[in-house]
LOFI-805484 format. One record per residue (C-alpha): residue in three letters; x, y, z. Coordinates in steps of 0.2 Angstrom, whole numbers, plus 2048, in hexadecimal, padded with zeros to 3 digits. Layout:
N
AlaXYZ/...
This chain:
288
UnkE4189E992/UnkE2F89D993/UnkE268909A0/UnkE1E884991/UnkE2E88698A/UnkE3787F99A/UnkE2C87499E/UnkE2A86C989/UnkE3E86898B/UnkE3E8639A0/UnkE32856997/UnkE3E84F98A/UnkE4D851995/UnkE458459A3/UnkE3E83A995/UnkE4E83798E/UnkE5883499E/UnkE4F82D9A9/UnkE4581F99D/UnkE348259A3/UnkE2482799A/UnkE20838993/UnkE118399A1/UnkE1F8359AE/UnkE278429A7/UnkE1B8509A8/UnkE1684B9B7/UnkE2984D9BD/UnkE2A85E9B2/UnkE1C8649BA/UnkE1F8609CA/UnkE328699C8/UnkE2C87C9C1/UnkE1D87A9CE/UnkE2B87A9DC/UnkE388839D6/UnkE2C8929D1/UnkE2188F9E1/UnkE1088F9DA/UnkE038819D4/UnkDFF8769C4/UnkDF08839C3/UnkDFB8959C2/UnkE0988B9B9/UnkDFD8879AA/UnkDF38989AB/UnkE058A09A9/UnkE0F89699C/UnkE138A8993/UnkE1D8AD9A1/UnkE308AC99F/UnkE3B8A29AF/UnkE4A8AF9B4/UnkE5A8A89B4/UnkE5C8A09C7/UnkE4C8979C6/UnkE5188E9B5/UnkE6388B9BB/UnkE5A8829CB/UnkE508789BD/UnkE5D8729B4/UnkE6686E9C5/UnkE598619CB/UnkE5985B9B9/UnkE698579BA/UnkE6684D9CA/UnkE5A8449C3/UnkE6383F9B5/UnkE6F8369C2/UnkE6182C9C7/UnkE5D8379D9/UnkE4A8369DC/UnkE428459DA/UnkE368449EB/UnkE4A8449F2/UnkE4F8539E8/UnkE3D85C9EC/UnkE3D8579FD/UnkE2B8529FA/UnkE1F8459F5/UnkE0D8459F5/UnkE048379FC/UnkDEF834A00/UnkDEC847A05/UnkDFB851A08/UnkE0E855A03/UnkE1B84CA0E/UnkE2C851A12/UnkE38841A0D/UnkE4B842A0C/UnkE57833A0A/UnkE5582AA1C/UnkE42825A17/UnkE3B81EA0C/UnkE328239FC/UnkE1F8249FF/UnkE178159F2/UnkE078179E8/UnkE038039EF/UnkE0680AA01/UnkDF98189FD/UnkDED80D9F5/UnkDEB803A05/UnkDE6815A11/UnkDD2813A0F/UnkDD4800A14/UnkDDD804A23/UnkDD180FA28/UnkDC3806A26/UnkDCB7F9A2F/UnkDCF805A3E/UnkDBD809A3C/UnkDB77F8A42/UnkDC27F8A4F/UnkDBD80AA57/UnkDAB805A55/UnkDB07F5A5F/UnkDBB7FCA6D/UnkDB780FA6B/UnkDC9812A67/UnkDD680FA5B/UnkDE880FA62/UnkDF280EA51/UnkE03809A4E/UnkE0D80CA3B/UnkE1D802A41/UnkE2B807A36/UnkE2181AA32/UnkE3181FA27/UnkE2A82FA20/UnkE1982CA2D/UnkE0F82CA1B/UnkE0181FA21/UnkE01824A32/UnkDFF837A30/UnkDF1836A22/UnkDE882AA2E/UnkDEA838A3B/UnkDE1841A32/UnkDD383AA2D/UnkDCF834A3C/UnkDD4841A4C/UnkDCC836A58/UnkDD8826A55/UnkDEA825A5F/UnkDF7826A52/UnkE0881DA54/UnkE17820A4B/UnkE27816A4F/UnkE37811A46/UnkE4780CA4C/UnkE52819A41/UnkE5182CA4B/UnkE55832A38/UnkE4482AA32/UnkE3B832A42/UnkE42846A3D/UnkE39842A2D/UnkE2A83CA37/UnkE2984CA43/UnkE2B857A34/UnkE1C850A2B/UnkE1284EA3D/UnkE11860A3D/UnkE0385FA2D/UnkDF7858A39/UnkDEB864A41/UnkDE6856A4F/UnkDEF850A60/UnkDF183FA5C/UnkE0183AA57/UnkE0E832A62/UnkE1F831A5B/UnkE2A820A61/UnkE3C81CA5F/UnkE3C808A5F/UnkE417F8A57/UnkE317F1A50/UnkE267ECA60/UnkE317E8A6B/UnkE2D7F7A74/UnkE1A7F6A78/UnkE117EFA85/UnkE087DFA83/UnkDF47E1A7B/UnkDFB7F5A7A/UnkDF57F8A69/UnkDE47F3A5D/UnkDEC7F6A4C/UnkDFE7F2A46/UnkE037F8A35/UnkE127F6A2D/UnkE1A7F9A1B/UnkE2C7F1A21/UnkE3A7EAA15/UnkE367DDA0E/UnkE427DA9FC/UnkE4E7CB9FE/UnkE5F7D19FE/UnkE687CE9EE/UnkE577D19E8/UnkE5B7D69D4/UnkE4A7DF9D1/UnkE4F7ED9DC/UnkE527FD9D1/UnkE618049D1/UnkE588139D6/UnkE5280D9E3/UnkE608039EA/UnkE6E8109E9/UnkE6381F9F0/UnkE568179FC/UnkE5A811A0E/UnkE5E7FEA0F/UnkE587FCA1E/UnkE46801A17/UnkE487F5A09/UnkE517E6A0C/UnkE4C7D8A1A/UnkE587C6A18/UnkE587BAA0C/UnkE467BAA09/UnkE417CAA0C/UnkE387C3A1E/UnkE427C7A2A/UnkE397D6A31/UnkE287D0A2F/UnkE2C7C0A39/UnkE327CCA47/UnkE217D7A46/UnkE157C9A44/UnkE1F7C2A51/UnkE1F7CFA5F/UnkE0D7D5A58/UnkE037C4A63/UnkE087CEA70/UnkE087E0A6D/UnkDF47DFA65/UnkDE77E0A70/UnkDD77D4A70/UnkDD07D4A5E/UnkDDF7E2A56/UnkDE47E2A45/UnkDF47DFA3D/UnkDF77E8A2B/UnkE077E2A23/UnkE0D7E9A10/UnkE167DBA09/UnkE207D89F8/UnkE197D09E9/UnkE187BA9EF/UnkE1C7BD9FF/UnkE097BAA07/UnkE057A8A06/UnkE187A7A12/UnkE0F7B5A1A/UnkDFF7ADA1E/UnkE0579CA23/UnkE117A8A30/UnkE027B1A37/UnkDF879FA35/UnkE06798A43/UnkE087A6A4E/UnkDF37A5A4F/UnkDEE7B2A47/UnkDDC7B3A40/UnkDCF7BBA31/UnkDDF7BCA27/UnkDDE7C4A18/UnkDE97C5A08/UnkDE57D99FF/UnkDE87DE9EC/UnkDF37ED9E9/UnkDED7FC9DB/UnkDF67EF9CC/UnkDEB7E19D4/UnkDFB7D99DE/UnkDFC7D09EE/UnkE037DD9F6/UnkDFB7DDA0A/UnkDF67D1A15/UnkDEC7D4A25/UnkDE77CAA32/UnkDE07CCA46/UnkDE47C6A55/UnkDD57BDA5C/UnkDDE7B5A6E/UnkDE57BBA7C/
């Protein structure tokens, strides 16, 4: 078969069995033939005439299948791309979010204020998973200290694989639960995307649910769990004036602010996602 002709039915079959939009679904077609054939969307269109021998198109039709049994496709590619670059992601991490990337330039500006203040930046994406947020900020700006901790060695694999994209020296790679490793007023900017659904929660996909780690998704009974622990551990970890960044889920941030609010955190600040969500809340330790 010809490329349009593979791609034309990749289309159909993933709009039929996996109840996504047609544009999903080209996005998804198109993202399969550029993999399997190794080449880009430009040389894939340019050559649409070209025929797909046979171990290419049974490899197609393998990952179509897989995603008809509801497997993510960044799991079966072993990529996803988020801000600039292509990240390695298998099933110990998380999939990279579009909400997570829409919050990359923010963080930076933040961290921008802060080097400007203190003429450094010692940054901390606690809970990295993939190290999406940490590596992309590591690479726009070589001169900050880049941390990137989790608690699950799995998740950190992922990390140091991904790490290897970044052209700089400044990236530190920590194996610990939350902050409880750090020293006090160690760090001048905290981010962390961490679980935050209820569990029980009924909105999850099923997706989701049966093929993305728990432990990056769900966080007790209200989802708070994990962020009571960072803000917690954060008065101390942050040094004078440092920035803490959490991602939260959709009516989480007034019990967010009201937790920050008691544990004296200051300038808080509640952040829209891309959909115009609350979906971030940030806040800075001015004490101590």
């Amino acid at each position: 078969m010809k490329i349009l002709e593979v791609l034309r039915k990749s289309v159909n079959f993933l709009e039929v069995n996996t109840h996504q939009s047609i544009e999903e679904s080209r996005i998804e077609a198109n993202s399969i033939l550029t993999k399997v054939l190794n080449i880009n969307n430009s040389t894939l269109y340019k050559n649409f005439n070209h025929k797909i021998d046979k171990i290419s198109q049974d490899k197609i039709d393998e990952i179509l299948e897989l995603r008809k049994n509801n497997i993510p496709l960044s799991y079966i590619l072993n990529s996803h791309m988020f801000y600039n670059d292509i990240f390695y992601v298998d099933e110990n991490v998380l999939i990279p979010r579009p909400e997570t990337e829409s919050i990359v330039d923010q963080l930076i500006k933040y961290g921008d204020s802060v080097f400007k203040e203190k003429n450094r930046c010692i940054f901390l994406d606690a809970g990295t998973g993939s190290g999406c947020v940490g590596i992309s900020i590591a690479n726009q700006r070589p001169k900050w200290n880049i941390l990137l901790s989790d608690l699950y060695i799995e998740s950190l694999k992922v990390a140091k694989i991904n790490s290897a994209m970044c052209p700089y020296d400044n990236i530190r790679i920590i194996c610990a639960d939350w902050l409880s490793s750090y020293a006090k007023k160690s760090v001048d900017f905290i981010f962390s995307n961490p679980p935050y659904i209820p569990i029980g929660d009924n909105n999850v996909q099923n997706s989701v649910e049966s093929n993305e780690p728990a432990s990056a998704l769900f966080s007790g009974v209200d989802g708070l769990d994990d962020i009571r622990k960072i803000i917690s551990f954060s008065k101390d970890t942050l040094s004078y004036s440092g920035i803490l960044f959490l991602e939260n889920g959709i009516g989480q941030s007034s019990k967010i602010t009201s937790m920050l609010k008691l544990n004296d955190f200051t300038d808080i600040k509640v952040h829209m996602d891309y959909n115009n969500k609350e979906r971030f809340t940030s806040s800075r330790k001015n004490y101590g």
